[in-house]
C-alpha positions in Angstrom: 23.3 -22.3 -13.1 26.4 -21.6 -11.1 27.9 -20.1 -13.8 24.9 -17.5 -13.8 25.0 -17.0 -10.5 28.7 -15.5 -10.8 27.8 -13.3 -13.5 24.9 -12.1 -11.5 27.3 -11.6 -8.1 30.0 -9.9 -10.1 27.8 -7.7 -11.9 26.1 -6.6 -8.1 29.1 -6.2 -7.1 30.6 -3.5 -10.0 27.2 -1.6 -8.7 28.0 -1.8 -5.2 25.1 -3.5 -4.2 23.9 -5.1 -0.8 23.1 -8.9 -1.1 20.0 -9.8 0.8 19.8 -10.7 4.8 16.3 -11.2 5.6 14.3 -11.1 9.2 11.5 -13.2 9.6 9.3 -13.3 12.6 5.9 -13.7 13.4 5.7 -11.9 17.3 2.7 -11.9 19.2 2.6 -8.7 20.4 2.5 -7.4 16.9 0.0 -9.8 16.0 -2.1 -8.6 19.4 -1.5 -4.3 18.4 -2.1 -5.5 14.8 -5.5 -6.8 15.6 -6.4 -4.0 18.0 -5.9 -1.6 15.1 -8.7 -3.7 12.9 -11.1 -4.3 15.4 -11.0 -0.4 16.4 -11.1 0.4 12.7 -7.5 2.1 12.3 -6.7 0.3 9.1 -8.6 1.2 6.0 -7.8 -1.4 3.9 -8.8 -4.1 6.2 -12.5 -4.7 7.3 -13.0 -3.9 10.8 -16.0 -7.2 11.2 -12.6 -9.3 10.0 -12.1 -10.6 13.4 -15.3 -9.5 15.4 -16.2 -13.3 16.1 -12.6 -13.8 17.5 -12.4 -10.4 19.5 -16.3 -11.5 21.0 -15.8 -15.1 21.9 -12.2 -14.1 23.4 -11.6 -10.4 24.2 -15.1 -8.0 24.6 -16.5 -9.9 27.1 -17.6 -7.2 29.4 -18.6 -3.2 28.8 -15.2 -2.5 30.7 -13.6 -4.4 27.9 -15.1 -2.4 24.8 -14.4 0.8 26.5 -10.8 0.0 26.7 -11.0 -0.9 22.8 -12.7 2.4 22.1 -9.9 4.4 24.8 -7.1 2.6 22.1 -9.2 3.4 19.2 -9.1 7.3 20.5 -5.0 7.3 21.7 -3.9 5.4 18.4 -5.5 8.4 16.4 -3.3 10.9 18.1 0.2 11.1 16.3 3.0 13.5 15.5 3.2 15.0 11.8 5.2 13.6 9.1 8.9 14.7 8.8 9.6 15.9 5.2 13.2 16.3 4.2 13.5 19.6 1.7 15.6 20.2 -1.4 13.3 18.1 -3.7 10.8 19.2 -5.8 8.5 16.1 -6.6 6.4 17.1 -10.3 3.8 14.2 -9.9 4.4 12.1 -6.8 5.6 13.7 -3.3 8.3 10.3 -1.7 9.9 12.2 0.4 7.7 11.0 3.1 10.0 8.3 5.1 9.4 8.7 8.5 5.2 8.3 8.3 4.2 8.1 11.6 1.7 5.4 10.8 3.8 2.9 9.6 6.0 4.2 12.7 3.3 3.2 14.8 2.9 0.3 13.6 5.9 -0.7 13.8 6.4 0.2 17.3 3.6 -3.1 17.8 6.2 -5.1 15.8 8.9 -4.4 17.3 7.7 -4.2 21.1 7.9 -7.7 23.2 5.4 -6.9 25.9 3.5 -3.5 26.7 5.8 -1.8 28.7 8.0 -2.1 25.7 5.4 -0.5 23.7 4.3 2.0 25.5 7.7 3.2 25.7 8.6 3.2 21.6 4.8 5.0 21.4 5.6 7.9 24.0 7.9 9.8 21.3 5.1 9.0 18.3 2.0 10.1 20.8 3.0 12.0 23.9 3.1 11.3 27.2 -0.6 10.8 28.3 -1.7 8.9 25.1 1.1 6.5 25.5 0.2 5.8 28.6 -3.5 5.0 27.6 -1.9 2.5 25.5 0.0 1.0 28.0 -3.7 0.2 29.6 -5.1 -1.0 27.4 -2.4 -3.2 26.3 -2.0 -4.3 29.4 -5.9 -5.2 29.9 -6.2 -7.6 26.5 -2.2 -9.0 26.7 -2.6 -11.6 29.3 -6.3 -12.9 27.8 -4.2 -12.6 24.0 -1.3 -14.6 25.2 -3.8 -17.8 26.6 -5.3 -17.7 23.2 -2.4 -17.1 21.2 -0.8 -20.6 23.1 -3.3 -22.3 22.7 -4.4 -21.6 18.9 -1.7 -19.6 17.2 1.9 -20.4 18.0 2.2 -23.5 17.0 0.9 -22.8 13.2 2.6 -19.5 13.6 6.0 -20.9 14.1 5.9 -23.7 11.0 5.0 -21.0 8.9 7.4 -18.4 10.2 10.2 -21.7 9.8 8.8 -22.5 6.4 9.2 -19.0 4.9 12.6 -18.2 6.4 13.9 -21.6 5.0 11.9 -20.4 1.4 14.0 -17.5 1.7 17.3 -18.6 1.9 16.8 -20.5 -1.3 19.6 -19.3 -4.0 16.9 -18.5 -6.8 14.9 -15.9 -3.9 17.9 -14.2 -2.8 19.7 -13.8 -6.2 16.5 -12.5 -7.8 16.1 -10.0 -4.9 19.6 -9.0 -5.3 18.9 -8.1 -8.4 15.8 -6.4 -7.8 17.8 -4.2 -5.1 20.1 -3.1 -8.0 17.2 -2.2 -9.9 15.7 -0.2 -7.5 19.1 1.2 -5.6 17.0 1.4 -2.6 18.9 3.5 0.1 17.6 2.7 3.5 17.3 -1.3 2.3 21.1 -1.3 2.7 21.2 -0.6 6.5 19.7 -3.7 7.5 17.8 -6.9 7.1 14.7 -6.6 5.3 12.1 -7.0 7.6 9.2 -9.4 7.6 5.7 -10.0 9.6 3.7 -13.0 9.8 0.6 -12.3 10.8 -1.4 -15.2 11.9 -5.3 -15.4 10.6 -7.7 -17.8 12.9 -10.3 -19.5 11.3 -13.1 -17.3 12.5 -11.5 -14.5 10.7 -13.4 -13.6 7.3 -11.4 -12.1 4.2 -8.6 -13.2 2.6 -5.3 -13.7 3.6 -3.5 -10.3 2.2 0.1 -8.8 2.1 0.4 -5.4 3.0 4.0 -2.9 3.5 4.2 -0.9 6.8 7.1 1.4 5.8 10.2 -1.2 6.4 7.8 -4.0 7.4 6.7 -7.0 4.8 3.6 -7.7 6.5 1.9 -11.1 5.1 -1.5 -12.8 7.0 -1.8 -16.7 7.0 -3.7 -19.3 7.9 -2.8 -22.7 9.5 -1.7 -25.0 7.1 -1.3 -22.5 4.5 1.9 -22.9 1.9 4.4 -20.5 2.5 5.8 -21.5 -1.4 2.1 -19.9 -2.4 2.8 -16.7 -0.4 6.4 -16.4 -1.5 5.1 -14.1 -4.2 2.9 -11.8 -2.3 6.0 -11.5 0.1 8.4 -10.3 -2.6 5.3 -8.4 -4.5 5.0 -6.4 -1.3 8.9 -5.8 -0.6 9.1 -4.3 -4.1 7.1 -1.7 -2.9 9.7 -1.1 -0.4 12.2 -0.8 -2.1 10.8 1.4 -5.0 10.0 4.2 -2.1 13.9 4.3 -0.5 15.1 5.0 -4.0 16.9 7.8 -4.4 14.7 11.0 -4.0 16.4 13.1 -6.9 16.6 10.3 -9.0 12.8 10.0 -8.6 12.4 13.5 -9.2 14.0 13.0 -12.4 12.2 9.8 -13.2 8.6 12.0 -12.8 9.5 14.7 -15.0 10.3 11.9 -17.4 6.8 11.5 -17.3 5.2 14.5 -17.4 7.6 15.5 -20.7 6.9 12.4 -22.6 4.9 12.8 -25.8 2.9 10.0 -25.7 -0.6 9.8 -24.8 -1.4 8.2 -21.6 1.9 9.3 -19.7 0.6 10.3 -16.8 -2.0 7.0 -16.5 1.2 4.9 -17.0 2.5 6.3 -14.0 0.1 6.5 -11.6 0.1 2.5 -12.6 3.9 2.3 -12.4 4.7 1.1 -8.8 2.1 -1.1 -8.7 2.6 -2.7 -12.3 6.4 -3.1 -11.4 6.0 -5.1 -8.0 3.6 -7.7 -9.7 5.9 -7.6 -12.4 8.6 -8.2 -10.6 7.3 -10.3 -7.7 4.3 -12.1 -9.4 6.3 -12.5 -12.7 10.0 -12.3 -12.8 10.3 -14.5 -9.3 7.9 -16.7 -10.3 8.8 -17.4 -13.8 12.4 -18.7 -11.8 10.9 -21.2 -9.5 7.7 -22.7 -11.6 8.8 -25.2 -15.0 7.9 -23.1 -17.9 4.9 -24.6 -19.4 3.4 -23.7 -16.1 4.5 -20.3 -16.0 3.2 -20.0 -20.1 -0.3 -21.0 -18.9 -0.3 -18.8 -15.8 1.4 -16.1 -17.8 -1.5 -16.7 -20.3 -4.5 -16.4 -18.1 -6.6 -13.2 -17.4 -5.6 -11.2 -14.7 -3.2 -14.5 -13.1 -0.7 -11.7 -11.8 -3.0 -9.0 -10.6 -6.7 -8.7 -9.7 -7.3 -5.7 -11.8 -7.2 -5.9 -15.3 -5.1 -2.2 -15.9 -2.4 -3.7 -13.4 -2.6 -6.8 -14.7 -2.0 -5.7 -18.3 1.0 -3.4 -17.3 3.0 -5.7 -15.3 2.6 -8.3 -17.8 3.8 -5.3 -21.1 6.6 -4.4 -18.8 7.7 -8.4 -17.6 8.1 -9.0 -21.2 11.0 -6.5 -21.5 11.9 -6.0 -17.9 13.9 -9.5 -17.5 16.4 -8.3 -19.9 17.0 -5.0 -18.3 17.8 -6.5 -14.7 20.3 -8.8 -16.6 22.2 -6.1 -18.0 22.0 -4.4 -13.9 19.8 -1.4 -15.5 18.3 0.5 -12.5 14.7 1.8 -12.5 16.6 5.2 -13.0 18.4 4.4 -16.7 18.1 6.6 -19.7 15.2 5.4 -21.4 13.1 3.2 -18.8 10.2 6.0 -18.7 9.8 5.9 -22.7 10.0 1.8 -22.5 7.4 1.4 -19.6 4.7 4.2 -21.4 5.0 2.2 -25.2 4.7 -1.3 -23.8 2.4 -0.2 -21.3 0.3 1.5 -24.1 0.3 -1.4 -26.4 -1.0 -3.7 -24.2 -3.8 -1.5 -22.5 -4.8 1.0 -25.3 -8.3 3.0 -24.2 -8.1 1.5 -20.6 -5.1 4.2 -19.9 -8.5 6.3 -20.1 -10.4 4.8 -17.9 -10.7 7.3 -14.1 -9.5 3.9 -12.5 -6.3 4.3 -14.3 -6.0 8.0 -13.2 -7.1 7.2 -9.4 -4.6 4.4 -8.4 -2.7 7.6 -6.8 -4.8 10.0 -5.4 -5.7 12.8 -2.7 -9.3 11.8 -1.2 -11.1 14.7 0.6 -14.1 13.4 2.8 -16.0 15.0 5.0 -16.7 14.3 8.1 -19.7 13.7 8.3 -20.0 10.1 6.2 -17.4 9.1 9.1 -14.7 7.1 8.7 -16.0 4.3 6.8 -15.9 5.6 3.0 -12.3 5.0 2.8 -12.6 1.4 2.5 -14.9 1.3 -0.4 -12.8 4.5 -2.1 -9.8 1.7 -1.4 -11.5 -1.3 -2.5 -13.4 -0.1 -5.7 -10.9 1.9 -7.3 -8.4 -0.7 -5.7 -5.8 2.5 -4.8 -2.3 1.6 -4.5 -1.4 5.1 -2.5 -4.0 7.5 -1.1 -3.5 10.5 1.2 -6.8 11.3 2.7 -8.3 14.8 4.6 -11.3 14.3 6.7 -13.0 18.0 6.7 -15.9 20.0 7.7 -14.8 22.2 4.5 -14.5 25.2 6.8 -11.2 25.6 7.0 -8.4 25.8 4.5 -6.4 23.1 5.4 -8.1 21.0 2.8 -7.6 23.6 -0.1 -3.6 24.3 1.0 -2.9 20.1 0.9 -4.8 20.6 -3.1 -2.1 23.5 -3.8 0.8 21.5 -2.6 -0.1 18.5 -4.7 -1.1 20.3 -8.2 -0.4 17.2 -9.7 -2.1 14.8 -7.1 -5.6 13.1 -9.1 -8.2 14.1 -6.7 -11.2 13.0 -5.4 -14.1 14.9 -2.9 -16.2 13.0 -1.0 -19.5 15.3 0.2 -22.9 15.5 1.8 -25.4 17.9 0.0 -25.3 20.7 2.8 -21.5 21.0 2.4 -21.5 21.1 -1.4 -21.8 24.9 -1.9 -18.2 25.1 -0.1 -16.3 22.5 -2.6 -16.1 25.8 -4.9 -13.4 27.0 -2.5 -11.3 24.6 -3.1 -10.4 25.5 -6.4 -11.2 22.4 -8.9 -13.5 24.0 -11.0 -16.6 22.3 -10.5 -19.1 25.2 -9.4 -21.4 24.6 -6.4 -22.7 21.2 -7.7 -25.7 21.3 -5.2 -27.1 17.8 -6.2 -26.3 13.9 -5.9 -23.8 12.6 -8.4 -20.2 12.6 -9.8 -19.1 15.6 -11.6 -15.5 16.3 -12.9 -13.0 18.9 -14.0 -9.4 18.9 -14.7 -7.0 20.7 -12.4 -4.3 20.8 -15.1 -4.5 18.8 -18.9 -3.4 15.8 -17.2 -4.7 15.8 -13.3 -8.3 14.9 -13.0 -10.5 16.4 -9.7 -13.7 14.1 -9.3 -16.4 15.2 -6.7 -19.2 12.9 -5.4 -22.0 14.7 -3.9 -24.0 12.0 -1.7 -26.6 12.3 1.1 -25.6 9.0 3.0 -22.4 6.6 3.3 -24.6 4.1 1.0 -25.1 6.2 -1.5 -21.2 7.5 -1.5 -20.7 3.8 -2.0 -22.6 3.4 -5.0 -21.0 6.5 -6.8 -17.4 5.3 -5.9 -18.8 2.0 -7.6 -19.6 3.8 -10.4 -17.1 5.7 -10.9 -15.0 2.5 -11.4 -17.3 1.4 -13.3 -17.1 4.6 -16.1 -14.6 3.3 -19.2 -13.8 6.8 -19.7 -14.6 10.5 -18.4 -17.1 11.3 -21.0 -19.7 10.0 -18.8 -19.2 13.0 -16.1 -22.1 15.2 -15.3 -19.4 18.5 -15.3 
């Protein structure tokens, strides 16, 4: 083992590589800006009911106290637009995104110790009077959060936070990492620790306990008592992510168009799986295949969707960790001659007609919803097609704001959420589908490998239903247009 270890160190060395210093906290004013965003129904992929028992027992006692949640709900929305660095042209998937102000947001909770401290890292993401809306509000629910949080949540909150740190250090965690830092020659990784959240979960809470990544942030949710060893996974599955999006932007550039000239069928499919399929193969496959004996690993490697809860994923993390050990050995990056062709065959071999299926086009997409389902569509477009990145524009269909973001992102698989008396206006945006006036899905192809899907629906229930089926449909045969 030692003996591998040196080979390992000197081959990160020869590429120049950053070992890994990790940052583990679990703080409760993150936890407390973290939960605020839930309950408001600021994050999509988390159910906004997750901790209603919680936030009614403890925190929306009185009418004063659910106006001060909706006053956060309305100054959280307000942000500053993206900053996009120029000079790369992005065929398939735009990365060049790296200051989201989101995630920024965020991590402004994360990083603040109090709400003055807040306040004052939100005042350049929201302005002046927003910020100080925040600052309220923060301050209304901090003091009530802080009696709770010593009384039910520290304690459990600072085993696990122990536990993982100590799981971290381990020589098999950090030498795997290292290695998958030289695969991914991630570029802001290297200017500081990697950063992880521990969000604590009370008991009231309903859902599982998920692992989500804020920009830099490794966010994990746990319960008391919970294993940190069966989380270790979900950490490093969710780091991958990470790193694959501070690559190098020309070198993902490059990587794209690897795609889009490859000659096999199923190309695109395979990429829009890619980042996905690599952090489970990676994190669910390659780290755990090092710390569980290997008839344990064989069974687990052997059972039905054991790495990923979706059977596409599933199938193209497993094709790619049977070949993707060897490539980190030899300290192959993610960028090598070669990687796209090897991904797309194993990928194909192991999935075959699922590549054809609209979930396989949609993991990446560009959802355009209009505003008058509300809000709450993009949890089941999220949850049913399980969407590992989605852009979203909530419209009237008016404007041309909606139709500009489809020209900037020719490549982007599309989807167009609308009510019946907005239909006539999807024609303007260009997809091809002409004025489909009555409920259902209908599809067209932008280009011969971007598909534009448009679900014409008269209520959020019945949106819900269509998104359902459209996961549902094996290929896109079944389409009305």
């Amino acid at each position: 083992m030692r003996k591998g270890r040196q080979m390992l160190a000197s081959v990160l060395l020869a590429l120049q590589v950053p070992t890994a210093a990790f940052e583990v906290r679990s703080p409760a004013f993150g936890n407390l800006t973290y939960q605020l965003d839930v309950v408001a129904g600021l994050l999509p992929w988390e159910n906004p009911a997750a901790y209603k028992a919680l936030w009614d027992k403890e925190f929306l006692a009185t009418a004063e106290d659910k106006a001060a949640l909706d006053s956060w709900r309305r100054a959280r929305a307000v942000r500053q637009p993206a900053r996009k660095p120029g000079g790369v042209n992005f065929p398939l998937e735009d990365l060049s995104v790296r200051n989201d102000p989101d995630n920024a947001a965020r991590g402004a909770g994360f990083e603040a110790s109090d709400p003055t401290d807040y306040a004052g890292r939100m005042k350049p993401l929201v302005g002046d009077k927003q910020s100080e809306e925040l600052l309220r509000v923060a301050n209304r629910f901090w003091p009530k959060f802080c009696a709770w949080w010593d009384k039910e949540a520290k304690a459990p909150s600072e085993v696990f936070r122990e536990k993982m740190a100590k799981l971290l250090e381990r020589p098999k965690i950090t030498d795997t990492v290292a290695q998958f830092m030289a695969f991914y020659k991630p570029e802001r990784a290297a200017k500081g620790p990697l950063k992880f959240v521990m969000l604590f979960k009370p008991g009231s809470a309903t859902g599982d306990s998920s692992g989500q990544q804020l920009g830099p942030y490794s966010v994990v949710q746990f319960r008391a008592g919970e294993d940190p060893n069966q989380r270790v996974d979900i950490v490093l599955h969710e780091l991958c992510h990470y790193l694959y999006n501070s690559g190098p932007l020309s070198a993902h550039a490059r990587l794209q168009q690897d795609f889009l000239d490859s000659k096999q069928p199923g190309a695109i499919p395979c990429f829009n799986l890619l980042d996905e399929a690599l952090a489970t193969a990676l994190g669910n496959g390659v780290l755990v295949s090092r710390l569980m004996k290997p008839e344990g690993f064989a069974q687990y490697l052997a059972a039905p969707m054991s790495f990923y809860g979706r059977p596409d994923i599933d199938g193209a993390a497993k094709a790619t960790f049977g070949w993707i050990r060897d490539w980190l050995a030899s300290g192959k990056s993610l960028f090598a001659p070669g990687f796209a062709e090897s991904y797309i065959t194993a990928a194909r071999q192991r999935l075959g007609a699922d590549l054809e299926r609209p979930m396989a086009y949609f993991s990446r997409m560009f959802l355009i919803q209009d505003k008058a389902f509300g809000p709450a569509p993009l949890m089941s477009v999220r949850n049913e097609l399980s969407v590992a990145s989605l852009s979203a524009s909530m419209t009237d269909f008016q404007g041309t704001e909606a139709a500009s973001s489809l020209k900037a992102n020719p490549n982007m698989p599309t989807l167009v959420l609308v009510t019946p008396q907005h239909a006539s206006r999807v024609e303007a945006l260009g997809l091809g589908i002409k004025k489909p006036l009555s409920p259902g899905v209908f599809c067209a192809w932008r280009n011969r490998w971007t598909p534009a899907v448009v679900i014409v629906a008269g209520s959020q229930t019945e949106a819900d239903r269509l998104v359902a089926e459209l996961a549902r449909m094996p290929d896109f045969k079944a389409f009305k247009g």
